[in-house]
Predicted model as a PDB file, atoms N, CA, C, CB and O in Angstrom, pLDDT in the B-factor column:
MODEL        1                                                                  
ATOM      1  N   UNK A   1     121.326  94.455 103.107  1.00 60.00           N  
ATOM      2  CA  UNK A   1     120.716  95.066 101.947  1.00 60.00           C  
ATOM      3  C   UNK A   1     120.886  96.586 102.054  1.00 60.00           C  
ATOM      4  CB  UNK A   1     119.212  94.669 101.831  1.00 60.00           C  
ATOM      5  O   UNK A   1     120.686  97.184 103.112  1.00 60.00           O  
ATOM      6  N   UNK A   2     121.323  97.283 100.736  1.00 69.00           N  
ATOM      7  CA  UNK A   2     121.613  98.517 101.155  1.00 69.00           C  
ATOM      8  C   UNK A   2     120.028  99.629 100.623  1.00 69.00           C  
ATOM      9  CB  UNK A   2     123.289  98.914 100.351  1.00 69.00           C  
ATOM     10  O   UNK A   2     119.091  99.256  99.917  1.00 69.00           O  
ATOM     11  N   UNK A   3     120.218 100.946 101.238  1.00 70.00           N  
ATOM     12  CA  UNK A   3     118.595 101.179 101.147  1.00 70.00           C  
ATOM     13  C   UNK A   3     118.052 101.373  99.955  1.00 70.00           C  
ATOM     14  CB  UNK A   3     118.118 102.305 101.849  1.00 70.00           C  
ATOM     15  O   UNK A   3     116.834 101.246  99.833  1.00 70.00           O  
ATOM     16  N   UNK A   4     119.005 101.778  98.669  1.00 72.00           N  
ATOM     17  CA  UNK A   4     118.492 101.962  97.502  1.00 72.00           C  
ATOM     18  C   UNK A   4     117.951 100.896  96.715  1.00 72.00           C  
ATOM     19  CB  UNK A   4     119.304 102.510  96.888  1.00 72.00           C  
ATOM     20  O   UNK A   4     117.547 101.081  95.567  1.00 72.00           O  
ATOM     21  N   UNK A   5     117.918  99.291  97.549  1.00 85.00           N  
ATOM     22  CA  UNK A   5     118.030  98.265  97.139  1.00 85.00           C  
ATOM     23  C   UNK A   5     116.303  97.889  97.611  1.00 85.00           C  
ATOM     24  CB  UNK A   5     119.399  97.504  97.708  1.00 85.00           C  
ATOM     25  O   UNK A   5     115.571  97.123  96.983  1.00 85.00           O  
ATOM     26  N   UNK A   6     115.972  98.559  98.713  1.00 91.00           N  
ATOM     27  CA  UNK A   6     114.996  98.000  99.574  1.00 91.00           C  
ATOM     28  C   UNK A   6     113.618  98.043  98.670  1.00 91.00           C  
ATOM     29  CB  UNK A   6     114.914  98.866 101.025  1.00 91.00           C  
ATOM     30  O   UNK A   6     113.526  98.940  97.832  1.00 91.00           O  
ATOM     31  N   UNK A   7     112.384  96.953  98.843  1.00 93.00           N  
ATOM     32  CA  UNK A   7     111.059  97.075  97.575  1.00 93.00           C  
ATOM     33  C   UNK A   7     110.591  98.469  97.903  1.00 93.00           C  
ATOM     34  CB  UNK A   7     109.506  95.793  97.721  1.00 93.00           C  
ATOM     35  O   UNK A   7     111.414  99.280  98.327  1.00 93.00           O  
ATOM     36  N   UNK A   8     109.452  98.772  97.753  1.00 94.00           N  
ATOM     37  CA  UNK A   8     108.601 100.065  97.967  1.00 94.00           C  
ATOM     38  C   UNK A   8     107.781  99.980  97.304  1.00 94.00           C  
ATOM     39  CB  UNK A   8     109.049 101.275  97.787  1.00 94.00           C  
ATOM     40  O   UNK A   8     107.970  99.720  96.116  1.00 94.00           O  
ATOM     41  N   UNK A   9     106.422 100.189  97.873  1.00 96.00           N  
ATOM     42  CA  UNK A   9     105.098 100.526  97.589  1.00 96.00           C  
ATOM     43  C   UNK A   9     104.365 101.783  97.377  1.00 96.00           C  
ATOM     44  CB  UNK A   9     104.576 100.079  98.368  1.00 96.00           C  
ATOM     45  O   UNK A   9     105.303 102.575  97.472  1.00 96.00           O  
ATOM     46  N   UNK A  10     103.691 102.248  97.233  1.00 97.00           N  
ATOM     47  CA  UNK A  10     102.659 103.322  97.068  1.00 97.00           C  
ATOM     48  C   UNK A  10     101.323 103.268  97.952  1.00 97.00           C  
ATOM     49  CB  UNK A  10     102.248 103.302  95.628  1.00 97.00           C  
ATOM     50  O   UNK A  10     100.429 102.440  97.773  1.00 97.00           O  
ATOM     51  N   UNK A  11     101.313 104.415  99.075  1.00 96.00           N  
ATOM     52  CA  UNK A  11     100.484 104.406 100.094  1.00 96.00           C  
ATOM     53  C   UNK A  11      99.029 104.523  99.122  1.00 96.00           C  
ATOM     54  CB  UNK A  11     100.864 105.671 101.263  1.00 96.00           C  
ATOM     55  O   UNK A  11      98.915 105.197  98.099  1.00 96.00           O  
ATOM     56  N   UNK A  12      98.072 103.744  99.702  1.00 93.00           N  
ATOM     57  CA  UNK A  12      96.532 103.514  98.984  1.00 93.00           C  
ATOM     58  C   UNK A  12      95.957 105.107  99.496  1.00 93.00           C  
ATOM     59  CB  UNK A  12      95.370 101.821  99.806  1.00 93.00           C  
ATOM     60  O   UNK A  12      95.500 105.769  98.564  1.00 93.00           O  
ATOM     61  N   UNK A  13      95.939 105.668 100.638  1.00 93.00           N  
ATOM     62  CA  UNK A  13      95.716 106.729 101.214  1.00 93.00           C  
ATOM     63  C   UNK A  13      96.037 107.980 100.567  1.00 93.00           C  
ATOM     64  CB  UNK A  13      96.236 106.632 102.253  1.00 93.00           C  
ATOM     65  O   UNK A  13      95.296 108.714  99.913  1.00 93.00           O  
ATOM     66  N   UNK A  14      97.750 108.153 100.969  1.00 93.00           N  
ATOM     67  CA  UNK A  14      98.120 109.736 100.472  1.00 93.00           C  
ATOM     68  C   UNK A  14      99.156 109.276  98.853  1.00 93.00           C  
ATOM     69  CB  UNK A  14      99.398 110.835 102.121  1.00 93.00           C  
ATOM     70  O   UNK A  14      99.907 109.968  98.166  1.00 93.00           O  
ATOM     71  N   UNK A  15      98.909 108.434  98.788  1.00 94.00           N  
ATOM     72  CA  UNK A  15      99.895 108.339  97.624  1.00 94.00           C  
ATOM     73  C   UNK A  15     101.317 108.196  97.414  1.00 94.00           C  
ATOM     74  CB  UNK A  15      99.773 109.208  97.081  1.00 94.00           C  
ATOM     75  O   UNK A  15     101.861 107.893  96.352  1.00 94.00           O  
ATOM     76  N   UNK A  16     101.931 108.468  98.645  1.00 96.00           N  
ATOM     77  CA  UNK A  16     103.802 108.823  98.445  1.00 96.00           C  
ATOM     78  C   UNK A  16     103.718 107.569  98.480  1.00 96.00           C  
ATOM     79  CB  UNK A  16     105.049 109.732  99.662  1.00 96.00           C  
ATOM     80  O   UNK A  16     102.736 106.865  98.716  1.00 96.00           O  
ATOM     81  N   UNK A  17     105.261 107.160  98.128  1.00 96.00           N  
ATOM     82  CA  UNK A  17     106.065 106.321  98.119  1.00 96.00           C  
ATOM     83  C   UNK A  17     106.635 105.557  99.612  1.00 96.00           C  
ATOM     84  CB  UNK A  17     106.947 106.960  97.387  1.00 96.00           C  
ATOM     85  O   UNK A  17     106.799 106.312 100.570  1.00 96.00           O  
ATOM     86  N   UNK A  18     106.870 104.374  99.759  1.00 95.00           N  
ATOM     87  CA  UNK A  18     107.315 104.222 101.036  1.00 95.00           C  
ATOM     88  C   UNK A  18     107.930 103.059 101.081  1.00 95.00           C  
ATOM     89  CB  UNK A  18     106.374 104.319 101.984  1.00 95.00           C  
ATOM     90  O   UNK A  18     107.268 102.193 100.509  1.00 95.00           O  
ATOM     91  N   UNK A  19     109.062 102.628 101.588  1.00 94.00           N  
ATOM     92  CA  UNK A  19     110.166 101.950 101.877  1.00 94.00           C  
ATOM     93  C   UNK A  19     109.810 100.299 102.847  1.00 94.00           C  
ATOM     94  CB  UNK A  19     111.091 103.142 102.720  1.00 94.00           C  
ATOM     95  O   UNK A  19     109.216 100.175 103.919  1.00 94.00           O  
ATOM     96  N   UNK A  20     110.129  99.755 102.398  1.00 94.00           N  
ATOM     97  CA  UNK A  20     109.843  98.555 103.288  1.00 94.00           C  
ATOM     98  C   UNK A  20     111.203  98.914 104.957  1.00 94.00           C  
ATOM     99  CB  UNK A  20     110.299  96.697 102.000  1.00 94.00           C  
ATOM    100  O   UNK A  20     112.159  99.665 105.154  1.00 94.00           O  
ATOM    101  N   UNK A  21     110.561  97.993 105.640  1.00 93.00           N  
ATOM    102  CA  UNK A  21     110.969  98.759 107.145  1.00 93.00           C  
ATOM    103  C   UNK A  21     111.013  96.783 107.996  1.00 93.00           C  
ATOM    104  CB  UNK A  21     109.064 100.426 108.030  1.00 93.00           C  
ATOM    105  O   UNK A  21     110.328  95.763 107.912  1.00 93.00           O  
ATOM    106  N   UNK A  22     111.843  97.085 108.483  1.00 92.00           N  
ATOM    107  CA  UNK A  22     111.799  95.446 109.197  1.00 92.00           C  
ATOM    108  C   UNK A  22     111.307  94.916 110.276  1.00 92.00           C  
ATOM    109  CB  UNK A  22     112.850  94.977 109.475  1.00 92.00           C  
ATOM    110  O   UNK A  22     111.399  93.802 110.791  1.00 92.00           O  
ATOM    111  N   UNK A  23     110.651  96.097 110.600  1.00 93.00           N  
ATOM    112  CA  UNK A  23     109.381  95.242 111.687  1.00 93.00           C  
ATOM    113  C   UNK A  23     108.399  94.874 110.031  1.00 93.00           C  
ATOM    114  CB  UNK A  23     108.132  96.804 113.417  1.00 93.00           C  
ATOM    115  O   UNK A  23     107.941  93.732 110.050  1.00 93.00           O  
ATOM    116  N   UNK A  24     108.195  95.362 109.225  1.00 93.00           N  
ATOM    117  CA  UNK A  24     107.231  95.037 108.335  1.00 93.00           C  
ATOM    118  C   UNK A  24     107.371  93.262 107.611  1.00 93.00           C  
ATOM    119  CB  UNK A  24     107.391  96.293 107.196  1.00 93.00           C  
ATOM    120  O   UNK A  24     106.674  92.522 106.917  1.00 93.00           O  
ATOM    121  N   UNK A  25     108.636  93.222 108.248  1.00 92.00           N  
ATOM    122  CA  UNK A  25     109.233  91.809 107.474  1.00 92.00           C  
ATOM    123  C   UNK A  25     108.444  90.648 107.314  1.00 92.00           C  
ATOM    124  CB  UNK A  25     110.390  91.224 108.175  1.00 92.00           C  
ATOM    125  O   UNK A  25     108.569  89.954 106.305  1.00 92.00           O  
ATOM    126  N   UNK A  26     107.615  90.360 108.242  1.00 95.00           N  
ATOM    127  CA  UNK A  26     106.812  88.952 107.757  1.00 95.00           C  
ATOM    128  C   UNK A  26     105.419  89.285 107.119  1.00 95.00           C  
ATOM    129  CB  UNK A  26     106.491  87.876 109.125  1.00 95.00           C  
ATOM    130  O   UNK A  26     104.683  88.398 106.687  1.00 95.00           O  
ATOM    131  N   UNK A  27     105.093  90.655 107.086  1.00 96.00           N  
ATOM    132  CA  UNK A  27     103.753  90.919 106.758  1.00 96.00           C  
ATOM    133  C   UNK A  27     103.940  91.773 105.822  1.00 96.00           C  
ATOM    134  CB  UNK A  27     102.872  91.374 107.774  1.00 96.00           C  
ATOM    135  O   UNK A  27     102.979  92.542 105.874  1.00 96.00           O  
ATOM    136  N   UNK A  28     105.088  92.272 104.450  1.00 95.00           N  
ATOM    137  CA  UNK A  28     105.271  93.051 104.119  1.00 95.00           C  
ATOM    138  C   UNK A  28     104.612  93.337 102.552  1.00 95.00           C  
ATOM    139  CB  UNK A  28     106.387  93.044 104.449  1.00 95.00           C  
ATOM    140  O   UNK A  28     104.801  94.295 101.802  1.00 95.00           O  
ATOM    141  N   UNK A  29     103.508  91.744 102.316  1.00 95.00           N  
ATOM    142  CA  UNK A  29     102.763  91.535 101.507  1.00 95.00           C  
ATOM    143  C   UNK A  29     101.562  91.956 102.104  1.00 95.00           C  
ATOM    144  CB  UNK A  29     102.864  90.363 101.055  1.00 95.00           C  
ATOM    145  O   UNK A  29     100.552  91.811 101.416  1.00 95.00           O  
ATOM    146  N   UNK A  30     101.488  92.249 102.775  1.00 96.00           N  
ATOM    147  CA  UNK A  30      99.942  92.691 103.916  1.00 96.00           C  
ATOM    148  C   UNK A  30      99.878  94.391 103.931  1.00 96.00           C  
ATOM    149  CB  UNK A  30     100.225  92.052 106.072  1.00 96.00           C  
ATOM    150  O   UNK A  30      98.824  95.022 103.845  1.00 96.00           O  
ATOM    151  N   UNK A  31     101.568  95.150 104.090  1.00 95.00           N  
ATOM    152  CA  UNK A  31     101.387  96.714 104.384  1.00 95.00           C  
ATOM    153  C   UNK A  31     100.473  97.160 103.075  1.00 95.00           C  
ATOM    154  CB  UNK A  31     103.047  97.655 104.472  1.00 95.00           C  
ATOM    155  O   UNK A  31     100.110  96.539 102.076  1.00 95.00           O  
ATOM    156  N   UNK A  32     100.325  98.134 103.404  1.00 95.00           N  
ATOM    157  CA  UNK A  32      99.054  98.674 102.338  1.00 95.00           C  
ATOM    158  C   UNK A  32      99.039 100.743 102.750  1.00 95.00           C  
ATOM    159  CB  UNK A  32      96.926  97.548 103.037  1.00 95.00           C  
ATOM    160  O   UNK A  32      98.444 101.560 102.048  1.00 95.00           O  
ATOM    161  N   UNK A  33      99.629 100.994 103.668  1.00 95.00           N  
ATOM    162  CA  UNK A  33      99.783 101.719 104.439  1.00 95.00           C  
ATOM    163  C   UNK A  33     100.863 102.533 104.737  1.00 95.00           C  
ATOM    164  CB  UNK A  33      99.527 101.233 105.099  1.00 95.00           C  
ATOM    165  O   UNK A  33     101.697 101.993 105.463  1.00 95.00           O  
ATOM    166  N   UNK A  34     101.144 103.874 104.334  1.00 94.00           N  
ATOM    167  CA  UNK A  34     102.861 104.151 105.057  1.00 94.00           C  
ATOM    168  C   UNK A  34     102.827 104.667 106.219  1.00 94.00           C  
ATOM    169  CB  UNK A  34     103.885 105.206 104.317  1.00 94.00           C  
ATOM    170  O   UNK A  34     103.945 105.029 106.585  1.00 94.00           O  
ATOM    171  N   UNK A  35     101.889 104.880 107.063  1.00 94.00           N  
ATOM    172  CA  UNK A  35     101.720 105.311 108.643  1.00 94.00           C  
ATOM    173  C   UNK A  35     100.541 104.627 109.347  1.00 94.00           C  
ATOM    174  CB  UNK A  35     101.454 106.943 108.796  1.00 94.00           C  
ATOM    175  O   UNK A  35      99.703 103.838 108.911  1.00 94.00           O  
ATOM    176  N   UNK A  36     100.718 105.143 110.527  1.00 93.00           N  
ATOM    177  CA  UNK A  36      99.223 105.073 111.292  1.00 93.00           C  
ATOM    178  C   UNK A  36      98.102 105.907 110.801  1.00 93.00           C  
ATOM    179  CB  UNK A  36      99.332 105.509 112.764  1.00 93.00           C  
ATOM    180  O   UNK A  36      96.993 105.502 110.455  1.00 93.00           O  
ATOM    181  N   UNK A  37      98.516 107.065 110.816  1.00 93.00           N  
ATOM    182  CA  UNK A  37      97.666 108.377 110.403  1.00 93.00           C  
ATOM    183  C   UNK A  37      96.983 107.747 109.092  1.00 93.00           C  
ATOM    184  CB  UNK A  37      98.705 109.948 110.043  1.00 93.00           C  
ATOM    185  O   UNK A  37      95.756 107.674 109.158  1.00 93.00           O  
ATOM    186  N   UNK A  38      97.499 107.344 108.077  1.00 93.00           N  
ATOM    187  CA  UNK A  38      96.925 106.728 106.408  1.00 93.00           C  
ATOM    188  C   UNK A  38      96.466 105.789 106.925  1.00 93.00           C  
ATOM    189  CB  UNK A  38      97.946 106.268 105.031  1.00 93.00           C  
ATOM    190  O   UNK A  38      95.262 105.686 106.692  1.00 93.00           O  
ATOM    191  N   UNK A  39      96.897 104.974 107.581  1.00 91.00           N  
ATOM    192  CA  UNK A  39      95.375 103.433 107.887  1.00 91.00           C  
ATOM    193  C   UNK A  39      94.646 104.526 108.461  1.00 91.00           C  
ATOM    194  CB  UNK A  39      95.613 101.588 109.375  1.00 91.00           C  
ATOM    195  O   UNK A  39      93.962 105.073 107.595  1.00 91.00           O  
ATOM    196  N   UNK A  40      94.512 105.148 109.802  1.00 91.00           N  
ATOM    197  CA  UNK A  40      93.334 105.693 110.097  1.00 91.00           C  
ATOM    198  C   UNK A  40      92.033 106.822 109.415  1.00 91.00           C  
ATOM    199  CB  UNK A  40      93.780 106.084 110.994  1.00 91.00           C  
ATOM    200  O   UNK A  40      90.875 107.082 109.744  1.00 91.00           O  
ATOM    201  N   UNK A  41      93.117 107.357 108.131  1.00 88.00           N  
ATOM    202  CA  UNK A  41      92.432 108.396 107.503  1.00 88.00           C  
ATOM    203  C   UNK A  41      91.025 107.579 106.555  1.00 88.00           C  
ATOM    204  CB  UNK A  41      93.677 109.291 106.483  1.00 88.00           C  
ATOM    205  O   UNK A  41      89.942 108.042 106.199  1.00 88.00           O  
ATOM    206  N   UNK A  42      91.685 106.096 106.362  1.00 79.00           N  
ATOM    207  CA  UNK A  42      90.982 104.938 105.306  1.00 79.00           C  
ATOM    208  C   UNK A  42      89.711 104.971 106.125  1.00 79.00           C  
ATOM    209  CB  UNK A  42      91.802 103.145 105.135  1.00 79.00           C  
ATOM    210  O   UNK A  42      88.704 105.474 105.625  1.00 79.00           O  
ATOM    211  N   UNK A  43      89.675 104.296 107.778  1.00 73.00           N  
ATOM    212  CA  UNK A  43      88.537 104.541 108.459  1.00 73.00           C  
ATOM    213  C   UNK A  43      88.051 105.430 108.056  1.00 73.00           C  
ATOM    214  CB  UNK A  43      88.564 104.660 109.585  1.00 73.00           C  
ATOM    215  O   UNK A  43      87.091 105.138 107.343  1.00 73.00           O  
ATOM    216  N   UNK A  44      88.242 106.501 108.156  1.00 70.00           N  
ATOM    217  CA  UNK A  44      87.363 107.913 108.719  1.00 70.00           C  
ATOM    218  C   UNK A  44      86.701 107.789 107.436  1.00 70.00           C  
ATOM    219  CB  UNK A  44      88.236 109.656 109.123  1.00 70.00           C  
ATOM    220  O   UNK A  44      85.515 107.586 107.696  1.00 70.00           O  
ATOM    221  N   UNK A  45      86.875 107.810 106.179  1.00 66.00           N  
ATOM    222  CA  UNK A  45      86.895 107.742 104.905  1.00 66.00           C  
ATOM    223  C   UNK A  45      85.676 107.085 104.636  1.00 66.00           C  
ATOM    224  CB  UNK A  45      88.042 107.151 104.384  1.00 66.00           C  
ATOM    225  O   UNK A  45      84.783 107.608 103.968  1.00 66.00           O  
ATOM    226  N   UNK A  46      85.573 105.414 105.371  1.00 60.00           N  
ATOM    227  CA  UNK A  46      85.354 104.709 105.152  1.00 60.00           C  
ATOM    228  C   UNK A  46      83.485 104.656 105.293  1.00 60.00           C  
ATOM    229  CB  UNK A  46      86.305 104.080 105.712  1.00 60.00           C  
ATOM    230  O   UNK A  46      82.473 104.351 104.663  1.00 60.00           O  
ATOM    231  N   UNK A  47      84.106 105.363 107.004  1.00 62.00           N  
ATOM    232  CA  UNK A  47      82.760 105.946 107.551  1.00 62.00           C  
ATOM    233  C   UNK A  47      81.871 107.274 106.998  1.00 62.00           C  
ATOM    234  CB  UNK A  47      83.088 106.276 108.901  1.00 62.00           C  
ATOM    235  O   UNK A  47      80.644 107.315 106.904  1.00 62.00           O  
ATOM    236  N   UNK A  48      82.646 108.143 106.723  1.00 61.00           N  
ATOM    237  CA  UNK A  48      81.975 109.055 105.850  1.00 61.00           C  
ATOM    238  C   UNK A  48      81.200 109.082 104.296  1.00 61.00           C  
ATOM    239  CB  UNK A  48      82.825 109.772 105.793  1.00 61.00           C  
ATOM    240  O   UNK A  48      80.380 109.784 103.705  1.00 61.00           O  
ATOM    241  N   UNK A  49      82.208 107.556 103.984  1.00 60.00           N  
ATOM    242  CA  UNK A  49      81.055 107.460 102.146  1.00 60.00           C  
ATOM    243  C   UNK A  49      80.864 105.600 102.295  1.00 60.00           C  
ATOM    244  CB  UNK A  49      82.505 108.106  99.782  1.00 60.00           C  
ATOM    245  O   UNK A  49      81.477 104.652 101.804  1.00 60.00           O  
ATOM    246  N   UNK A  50      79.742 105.722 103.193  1.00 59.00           N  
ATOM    247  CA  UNK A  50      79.073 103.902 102.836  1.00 59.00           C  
ATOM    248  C   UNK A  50      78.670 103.538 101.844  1.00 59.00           C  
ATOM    249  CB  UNK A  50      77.933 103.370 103.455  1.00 59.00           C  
ATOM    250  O   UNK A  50      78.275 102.378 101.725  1.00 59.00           O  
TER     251      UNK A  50                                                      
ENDMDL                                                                          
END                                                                             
């Protein structure tokens, strides 16, 4: 598959755009996320407005 071909989502966190990646391959209905840093910012987030 060539890369202009590949799906892409929209990080819930910072917003950019982001590329499906093939470790993501069996869970790529699950990413929600384009880094570590954006899942972890969701915590911090999470904890600051209960």
């Amino acid at each position: 598959m060539k890369k202009q071909h590949l799906p892409s989502k929209i990080c819930l966190v910072c917003g950019r755009p982001f590329t499906w990646r093939k470790k993501w391959e069996k869970v790529w209905e699950e990413v929600k996320y384009c880094s570590d840093r954006c899942r972890n910012e969701r915590n911090k987030k999470a904890i600051e407005n209960p």
